[in-house]
C-alpha positions as CSV (number, residue, x, y, z in Angstrom):
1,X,0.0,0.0,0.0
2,X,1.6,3.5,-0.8
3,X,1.0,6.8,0.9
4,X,1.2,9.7,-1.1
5,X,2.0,13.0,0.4
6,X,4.0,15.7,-1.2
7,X,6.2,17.9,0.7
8,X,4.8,20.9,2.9
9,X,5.8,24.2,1.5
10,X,4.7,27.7,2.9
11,X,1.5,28.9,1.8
12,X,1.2,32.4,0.4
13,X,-2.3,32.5,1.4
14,X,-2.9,35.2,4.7
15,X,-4.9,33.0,7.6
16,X,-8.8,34.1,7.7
17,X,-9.1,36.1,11.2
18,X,-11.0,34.4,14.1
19,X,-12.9,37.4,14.3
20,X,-14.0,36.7,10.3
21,X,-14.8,33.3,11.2
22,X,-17.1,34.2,13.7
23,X,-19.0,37.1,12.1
24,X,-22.1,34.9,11.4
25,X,-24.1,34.2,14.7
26,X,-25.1,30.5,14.6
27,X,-28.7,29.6,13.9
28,X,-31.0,27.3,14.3
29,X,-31.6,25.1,11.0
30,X,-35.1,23.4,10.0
31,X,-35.3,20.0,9.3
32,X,-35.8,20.9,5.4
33,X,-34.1,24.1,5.2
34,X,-30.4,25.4,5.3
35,X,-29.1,28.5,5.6
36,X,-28.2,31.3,3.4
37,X,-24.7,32.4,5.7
38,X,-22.5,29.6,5.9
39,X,-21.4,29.0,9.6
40,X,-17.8,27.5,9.4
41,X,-18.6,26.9,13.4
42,X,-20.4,24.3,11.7
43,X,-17.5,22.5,10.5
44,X,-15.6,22.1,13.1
45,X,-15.9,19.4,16.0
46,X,-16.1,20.6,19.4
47,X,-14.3,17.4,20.5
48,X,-11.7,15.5,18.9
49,X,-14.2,13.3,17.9
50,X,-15.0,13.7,14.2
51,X,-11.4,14.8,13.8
52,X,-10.4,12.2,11.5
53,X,-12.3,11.1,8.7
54,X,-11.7,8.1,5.8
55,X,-13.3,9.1,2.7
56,X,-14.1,6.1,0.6
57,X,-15.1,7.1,-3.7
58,X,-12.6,9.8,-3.1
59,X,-11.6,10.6,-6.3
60,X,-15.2,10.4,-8.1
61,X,-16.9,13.6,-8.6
62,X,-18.7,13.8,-5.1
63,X,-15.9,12.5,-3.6
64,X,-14.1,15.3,-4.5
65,X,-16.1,17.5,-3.4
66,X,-16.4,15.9,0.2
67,X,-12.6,16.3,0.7
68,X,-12.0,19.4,-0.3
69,X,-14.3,21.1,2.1
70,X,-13.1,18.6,4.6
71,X,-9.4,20.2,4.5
72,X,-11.4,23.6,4.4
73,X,-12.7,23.0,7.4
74,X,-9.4,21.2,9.1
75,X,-10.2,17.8,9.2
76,X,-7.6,15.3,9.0
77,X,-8.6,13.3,5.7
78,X,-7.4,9.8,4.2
79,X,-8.6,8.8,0.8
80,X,-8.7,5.2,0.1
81,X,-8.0,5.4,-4.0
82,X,-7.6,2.5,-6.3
83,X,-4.7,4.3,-8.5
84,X,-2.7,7.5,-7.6
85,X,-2.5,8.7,-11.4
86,X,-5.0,11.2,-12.2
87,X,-5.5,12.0,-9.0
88,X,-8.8,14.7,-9.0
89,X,-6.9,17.5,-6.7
90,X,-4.9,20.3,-6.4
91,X,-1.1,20.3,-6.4
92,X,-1.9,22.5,-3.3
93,X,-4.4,20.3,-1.9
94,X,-2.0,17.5,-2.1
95,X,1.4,19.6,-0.2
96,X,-1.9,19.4,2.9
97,X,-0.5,17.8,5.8
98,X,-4.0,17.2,6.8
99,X,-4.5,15.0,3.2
100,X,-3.2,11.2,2.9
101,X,-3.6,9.2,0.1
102,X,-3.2,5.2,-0.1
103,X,-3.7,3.3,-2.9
104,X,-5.9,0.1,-2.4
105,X,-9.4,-1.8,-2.9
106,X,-12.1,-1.2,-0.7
107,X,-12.9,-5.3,-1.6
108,X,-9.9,-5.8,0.3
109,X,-10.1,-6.2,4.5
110,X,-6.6,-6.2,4.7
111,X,-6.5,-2.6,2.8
112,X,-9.3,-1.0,4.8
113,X,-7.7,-1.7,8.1
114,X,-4.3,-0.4,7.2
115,X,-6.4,2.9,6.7
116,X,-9.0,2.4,9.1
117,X,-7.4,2.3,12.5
118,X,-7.4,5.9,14.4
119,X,-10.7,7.3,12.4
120,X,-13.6,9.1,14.2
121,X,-16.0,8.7,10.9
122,X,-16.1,7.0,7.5
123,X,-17.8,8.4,4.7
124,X,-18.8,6.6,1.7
125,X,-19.1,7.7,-1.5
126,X,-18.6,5.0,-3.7
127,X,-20.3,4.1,-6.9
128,X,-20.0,1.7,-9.9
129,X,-18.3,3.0,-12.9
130,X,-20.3,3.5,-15.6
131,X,-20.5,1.0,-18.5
132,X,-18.2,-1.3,-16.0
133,X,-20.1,-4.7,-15.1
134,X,-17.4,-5.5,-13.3
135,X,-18.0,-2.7,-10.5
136,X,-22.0,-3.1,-10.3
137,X,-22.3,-4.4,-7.2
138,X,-19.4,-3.2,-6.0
139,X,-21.1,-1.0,-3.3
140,X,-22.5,-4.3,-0.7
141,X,-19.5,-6.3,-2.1
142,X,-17.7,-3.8,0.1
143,X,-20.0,-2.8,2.5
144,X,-19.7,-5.9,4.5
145,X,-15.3,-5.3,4.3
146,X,-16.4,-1.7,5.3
147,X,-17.9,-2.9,8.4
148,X,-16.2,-5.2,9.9
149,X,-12.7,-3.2,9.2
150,X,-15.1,-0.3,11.3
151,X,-16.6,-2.5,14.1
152,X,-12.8,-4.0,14.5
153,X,-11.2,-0.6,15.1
154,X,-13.9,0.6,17.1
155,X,-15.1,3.3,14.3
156,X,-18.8,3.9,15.0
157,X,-19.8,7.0,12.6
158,X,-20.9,6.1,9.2
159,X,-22.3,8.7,6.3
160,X,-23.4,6.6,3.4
161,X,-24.6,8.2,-0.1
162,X,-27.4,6.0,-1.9
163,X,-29.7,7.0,-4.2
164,X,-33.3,8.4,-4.6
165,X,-35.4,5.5,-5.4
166,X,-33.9,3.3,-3.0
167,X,-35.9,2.3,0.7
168,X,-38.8,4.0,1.4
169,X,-38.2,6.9,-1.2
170,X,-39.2,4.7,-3.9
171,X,-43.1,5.4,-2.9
172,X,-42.0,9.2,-3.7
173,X,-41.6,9.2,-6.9
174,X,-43.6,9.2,-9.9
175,X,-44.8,6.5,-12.3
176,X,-42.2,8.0,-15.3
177,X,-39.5,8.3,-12.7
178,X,-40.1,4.7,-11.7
179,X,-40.0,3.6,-15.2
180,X,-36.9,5.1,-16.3
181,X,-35.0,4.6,-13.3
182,X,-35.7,0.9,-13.7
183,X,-34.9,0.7,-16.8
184,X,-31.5,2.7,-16.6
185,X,-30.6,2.4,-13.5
186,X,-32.3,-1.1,-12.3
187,X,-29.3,-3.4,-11.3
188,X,-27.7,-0.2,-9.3
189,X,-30.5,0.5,-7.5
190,X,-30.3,-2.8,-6.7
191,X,-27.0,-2.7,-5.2
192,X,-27.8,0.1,-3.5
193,X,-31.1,-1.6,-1.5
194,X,-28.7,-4.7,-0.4
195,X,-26.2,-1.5,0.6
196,X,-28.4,0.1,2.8
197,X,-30.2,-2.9,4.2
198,X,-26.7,-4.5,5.3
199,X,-26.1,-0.5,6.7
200,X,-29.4,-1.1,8.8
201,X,-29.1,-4.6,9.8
202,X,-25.8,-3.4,12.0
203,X,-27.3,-0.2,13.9
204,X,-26.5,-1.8,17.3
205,X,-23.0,-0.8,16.4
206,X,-22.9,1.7,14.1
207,X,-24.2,5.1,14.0
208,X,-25.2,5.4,10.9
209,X,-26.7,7.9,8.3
210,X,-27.7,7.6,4.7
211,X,-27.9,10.0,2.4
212,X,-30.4,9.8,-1.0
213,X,-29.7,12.9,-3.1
214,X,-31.6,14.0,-6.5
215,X,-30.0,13.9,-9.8
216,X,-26.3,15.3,-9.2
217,X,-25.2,18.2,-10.7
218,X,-21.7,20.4,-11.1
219,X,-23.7,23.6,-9.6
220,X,-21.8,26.0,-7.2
221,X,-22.6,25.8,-3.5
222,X,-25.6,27.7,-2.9
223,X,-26.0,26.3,0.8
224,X,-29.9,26.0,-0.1
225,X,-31.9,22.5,0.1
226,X,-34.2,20.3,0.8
227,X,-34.5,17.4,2.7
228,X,-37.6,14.7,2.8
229,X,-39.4,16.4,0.4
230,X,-42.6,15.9,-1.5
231,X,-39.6,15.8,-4.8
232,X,-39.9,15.2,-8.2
233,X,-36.4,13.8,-8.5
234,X,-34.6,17.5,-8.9
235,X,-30.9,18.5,-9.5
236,X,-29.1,19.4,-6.7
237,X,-25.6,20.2,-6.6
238,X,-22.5,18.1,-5.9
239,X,-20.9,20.8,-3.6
240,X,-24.5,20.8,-1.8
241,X,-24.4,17.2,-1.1
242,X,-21.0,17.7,0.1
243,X,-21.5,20.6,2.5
244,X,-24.6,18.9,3.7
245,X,-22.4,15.9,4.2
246,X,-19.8,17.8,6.4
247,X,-22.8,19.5,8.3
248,X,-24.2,16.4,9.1
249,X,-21.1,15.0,10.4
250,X,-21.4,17.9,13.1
251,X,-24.4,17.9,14.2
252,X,-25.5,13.8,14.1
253,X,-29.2,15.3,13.6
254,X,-30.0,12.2,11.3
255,X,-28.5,9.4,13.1
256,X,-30.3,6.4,12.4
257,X,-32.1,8.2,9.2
258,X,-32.3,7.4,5.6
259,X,-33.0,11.2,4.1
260,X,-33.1,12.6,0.7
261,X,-32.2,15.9,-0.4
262,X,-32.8,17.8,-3.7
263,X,-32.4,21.3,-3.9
């Protein structure tokens, strides 16, 4: 297994004040609603806890987006990647102290707990590859590696991306959506249901919570959505999804919940 990590030089970047960071008072936030001003109080754990965070579908395009505003907000963040070429960040991004990268499988126990051991969360983003058979059921192939490598190591905080149209959100949507989704979409959505059930099946150890967006976008982060709405299977953005992601891991409001969110 390799770790990549490229050599710290100085940043010519001035620190943000404290008194900057702290302009925005911290609000309450509805169960379907976020706000406008983004809090970066939000971010950051008042404990240690949360501190460290494996990020799994780290180099797909949500992936991305999760890391990045993870070494934003300071977290300490290791990517489990299957190849380090073409690597989706920043030459600055990757001279982050806070960012480790090791090459691996995620079908691979022995992989997971070389990464696993000292993390206060995992979150998953992994999905097939298109036009790959090969990776269709890769998501509860690796689930199950996931979490035992987790329940071994004493990791108890998981945040698992699914899919609209998977659980209980299947009743949501509409005849068309049901239709097409099936047809395009049928085997991972498949994958996705045995994902979440095997999720589900350990909640005596694991505090899970799983995350159903709408159709994914590349929008800009409008800090504006939904969640566990009356939808009709909307865009939202992947930087949306990622902030929520990061939010959630804060606050633990949907422990134990299967949510969507659209925007």
């Amino acid at each position: 297994m390799i770790k990549i990590q490229l050599p710290l030089t100085p940043s010519s970047k001035k620190p943000r004040s404290h008194s900057v960071l702290k302009r925005a008072a911290h609000s309450t936030i509805l169960p379907t609603t976020f706000p406008v001003t983004l809090n970066f109080e939000d971010y950051t754990p008042s404990t240690m806890r949360g501190k460290h965070i494996l990020v799994l579908g780290a180099t797909g395009r949500l992936g991305t987006q999760v890391v990045n505003q993870a070494l934003e907000a300071s977290y300490h963040v290791t990517a489990l990647v299957r190849s380090d070429s073409n690597l989706p960040f920043t030459r600055y991004q990757l001279r982050n102290p806070n960012l480790v990268i090791r090459v691996g499988s995620v079908l691979s126990r022995n992989d997971l707990d070389k990464v696993m051991e000292g993390q206060d969360a995992v979150i998953n983003c992994i999905g097939p590859r298109l036009f790959n058979n090969n990776d269709i059921d890769i998501c509860s192939k690796s689930q199950q590696f996931i979490i035992d490598s987790m329940i071994h190591y004493g990791v108890k905080r998981l945040i698992l991306v699914s899919l609209q149209g998977v659980g209980d959100s299947h009743t949501r949507i509409n005849s068309m959506q049901k239709f097409f989704g099936r047809l395009f979409t049928g085997k991972i959505l498949d994958d996705k249901e045995l994902q979440e059930n095997l999720v589900m099946k350990y909640s005596d150890q694991i505090d899970w919570t799983i995350v159903r967006p709408g159709r994914l976008s590349n929008g800009n982060l409008t800090n504006q959505w939904k969640l566990n709405d009356n939808f009709s299977y909307t865009k939202i953005s992947r930087a949306n999804v990622a902030c929520f992601i990061m939010k959630e891991l804060r606050s633990s409001a949907w422990l134990k919940h299967a949510i969507t969110i659209n925007s």
